[in-house]
N, C-alpha and C positions, 0 to 999 in steps of 0.2 A: 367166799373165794380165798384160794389157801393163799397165805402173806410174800412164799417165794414166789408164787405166779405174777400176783398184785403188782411188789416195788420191781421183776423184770419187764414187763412189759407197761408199767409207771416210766419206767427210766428211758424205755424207749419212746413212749409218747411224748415226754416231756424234751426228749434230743429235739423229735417234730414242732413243739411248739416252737422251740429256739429259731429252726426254718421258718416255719411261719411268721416268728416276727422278722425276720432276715428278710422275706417275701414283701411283708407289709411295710416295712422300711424302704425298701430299695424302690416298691414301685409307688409308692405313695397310696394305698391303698387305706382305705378309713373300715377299721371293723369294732362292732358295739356289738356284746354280749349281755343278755340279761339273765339274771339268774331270779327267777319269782319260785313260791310253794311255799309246803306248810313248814311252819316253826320247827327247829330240831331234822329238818329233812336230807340236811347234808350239804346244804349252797356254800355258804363259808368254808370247809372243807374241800371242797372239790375247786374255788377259787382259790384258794391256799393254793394245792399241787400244781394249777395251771400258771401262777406268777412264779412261783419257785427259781427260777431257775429265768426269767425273761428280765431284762432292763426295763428299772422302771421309767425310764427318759420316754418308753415306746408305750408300755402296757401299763395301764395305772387303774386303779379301783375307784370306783365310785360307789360311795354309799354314804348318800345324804341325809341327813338330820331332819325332825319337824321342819315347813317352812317356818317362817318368819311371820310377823303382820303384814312388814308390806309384801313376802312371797305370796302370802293367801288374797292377798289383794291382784294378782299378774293372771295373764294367760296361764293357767293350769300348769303348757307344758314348759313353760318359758324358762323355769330355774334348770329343765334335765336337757333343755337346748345349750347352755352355757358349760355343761358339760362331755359334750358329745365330739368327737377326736377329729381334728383336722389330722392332712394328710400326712402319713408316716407312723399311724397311730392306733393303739389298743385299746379300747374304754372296756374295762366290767362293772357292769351296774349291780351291786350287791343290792335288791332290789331296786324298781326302776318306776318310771309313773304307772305301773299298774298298782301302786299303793290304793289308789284312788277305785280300783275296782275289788280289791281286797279289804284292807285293813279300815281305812275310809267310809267304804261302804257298811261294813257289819257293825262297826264300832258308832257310825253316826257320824263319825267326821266331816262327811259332805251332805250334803241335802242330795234327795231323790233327786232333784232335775239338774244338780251340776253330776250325778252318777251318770245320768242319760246321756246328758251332753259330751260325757267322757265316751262312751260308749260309742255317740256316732265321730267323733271327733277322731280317737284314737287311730282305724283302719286308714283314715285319710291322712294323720301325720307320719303315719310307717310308710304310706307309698311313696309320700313324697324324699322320706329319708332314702328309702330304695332308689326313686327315680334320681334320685341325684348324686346318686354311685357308691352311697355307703351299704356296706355289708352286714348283715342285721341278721343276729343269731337270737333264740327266744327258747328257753329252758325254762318248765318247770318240774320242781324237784318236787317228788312223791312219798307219803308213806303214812304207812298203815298206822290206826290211831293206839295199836298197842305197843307200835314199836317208838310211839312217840310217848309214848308216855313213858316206857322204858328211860329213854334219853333223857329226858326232864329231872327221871329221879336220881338218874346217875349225874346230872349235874347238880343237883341240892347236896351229894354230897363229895363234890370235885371242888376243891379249892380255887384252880386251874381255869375253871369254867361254870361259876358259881354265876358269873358276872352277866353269861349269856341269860340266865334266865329274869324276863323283864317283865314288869305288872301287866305290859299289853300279851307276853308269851303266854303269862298264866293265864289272861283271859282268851286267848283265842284256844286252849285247852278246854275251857268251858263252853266255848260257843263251836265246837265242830262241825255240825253239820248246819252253821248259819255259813260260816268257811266254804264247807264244801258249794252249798248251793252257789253264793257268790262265784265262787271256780266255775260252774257249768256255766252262769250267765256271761262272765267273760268270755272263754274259749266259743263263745258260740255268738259273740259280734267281734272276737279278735283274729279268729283263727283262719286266716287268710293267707289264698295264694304267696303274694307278695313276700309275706313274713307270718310262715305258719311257726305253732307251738309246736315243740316236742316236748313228751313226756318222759320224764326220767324217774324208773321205780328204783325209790332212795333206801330198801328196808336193808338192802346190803351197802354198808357206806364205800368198800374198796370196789366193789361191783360196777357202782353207780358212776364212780369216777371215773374208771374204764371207758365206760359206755358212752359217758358226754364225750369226755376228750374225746375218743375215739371218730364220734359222730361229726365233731366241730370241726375235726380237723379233714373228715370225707365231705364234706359240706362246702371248699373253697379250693376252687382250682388253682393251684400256683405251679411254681415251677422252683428248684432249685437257687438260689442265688449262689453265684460264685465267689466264694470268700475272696478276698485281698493274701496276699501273701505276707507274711508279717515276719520281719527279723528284726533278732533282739542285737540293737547297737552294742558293739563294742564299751565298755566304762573306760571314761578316759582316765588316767594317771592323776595321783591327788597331785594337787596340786599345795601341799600343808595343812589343810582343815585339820582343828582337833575338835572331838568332840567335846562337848561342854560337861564338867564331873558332875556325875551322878550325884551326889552332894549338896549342889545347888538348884538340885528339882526336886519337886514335890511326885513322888512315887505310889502309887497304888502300892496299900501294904499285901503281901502275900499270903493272900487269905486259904489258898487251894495247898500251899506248903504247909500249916496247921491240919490240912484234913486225913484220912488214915485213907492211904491209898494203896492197903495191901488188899489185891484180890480176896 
């Protein structure tokens, strides 16, 4: 996708996202986005361009860490209950409890029968989120194993992004098509009316972008909210204030006035 197409119709989505948290604000509206898929697929990225530009008082990220001991001791889904957006509110789950059907599963993380129990557990804690008025978005991000692999090596030599690549990334590089099968056995007790998967094919990362927002934002009926009118007060009259000599503060030395700033 050519890059002028990309950031105009970027810039217009993301005006939308602004509505939509305006939307979800005003009417108290609770919506939870999850972002699952493979390593290197574009999730992080495509949550990047959707907070851009929203308050994080409304939209906030979630992406949880290992549990705990006493976490692995609770209801499975109990730690991603405590994160889930009362009203007026944005959750993205930079992944979400489908760990437990991914990374969990392939790595050994959980026993066979707590995999099961997720399995029949799972379709029954999304209805209930649905039935109780939250709006429940389910993305998984796609792509091809040579365009991941591509990614990987351009981050070994990205200083920037060196950081993304983690012992569990390099191993689910090795284990791909243990990944993939894992994938088919989820979508196939997940993928439900209530709170169906979509697919997002990730091998174009501006492409991909496009498509979700695009999708997420055709996906929830709103309506306009009417701005406030907003005027900027008058500044009243000093009243003597001086301000305090530069002299007596500690100053950030001018480090960008040393640099050569001739085109």
């Amino acid at each position: 996708m050519k890059r002028e197409v990309y950031e105009r119709e970027l810039l217009r989505l993301q005006i939308e996202l602004v509505r939509l948290q305006e939307w979800v604000r005003d009417t108290g509206a609770r919506l939870v986005v999850l972002f699952e898929g493979r390593d290197a697929a574009g999730k992080g990225s495509a949550i990047k361009r959707i907070t851009e530009h929203l308050n994080p008082r409304v939209a906030r990220i979630a992406a949880l860490p290992a549990p705990s001991e006493r976490e692995r001791t609770q209801w499975y889904f109990q730690r991603y209950v405590a994160h889930l957006p009362a009203a007026g509110e944005i959750v993205l789950f930079d992944r979400s409890w489908y760990n437990r059907a991914g990374v969990e599963r392939v790595m050994g993380f959980c026993t066979p029968d707590e995999h099961r129990v997720f399995l029949r557990q799972c379709p029954v804690f999304e209805r209930m989120l649905v039935e109780d008025g939250l709006l429940l978005r389910k993305y998984w991000f796609s792509v091809s194993d040579a365009e991941q692999e591509r990614r990987f090596r351009k981050r070994l030599s990205d200083p920037l992004k060196r950081w993304k690549l983690s012992p569990m990334d390099l191993e689910s590089f090795a284990r791909w098509e243990d990944y993939s099968r894992a994938k088919d056995e989820m979508m196939v007790h997940t993928d439900i009316a209530e709170s169906p998967w979509y697919v997002v094919e990730g091998d174009d990362k501006r492409r991909a972008r496009i498509n979700m927002i695009a999708h997420l934002l055709g996906t929830i009926e709103r309506h306009d909210v009417q701005a406030q009118e907003i005027v900027l007060p008058q500044r009243p009259a000093s009243q003597g204030y001086h301000r305090t000599p530069r002299a007596l503060q500690r100053e950030v030395p001018d480090w960008a006035g040393g640099l050569d700033v001739t085109p």
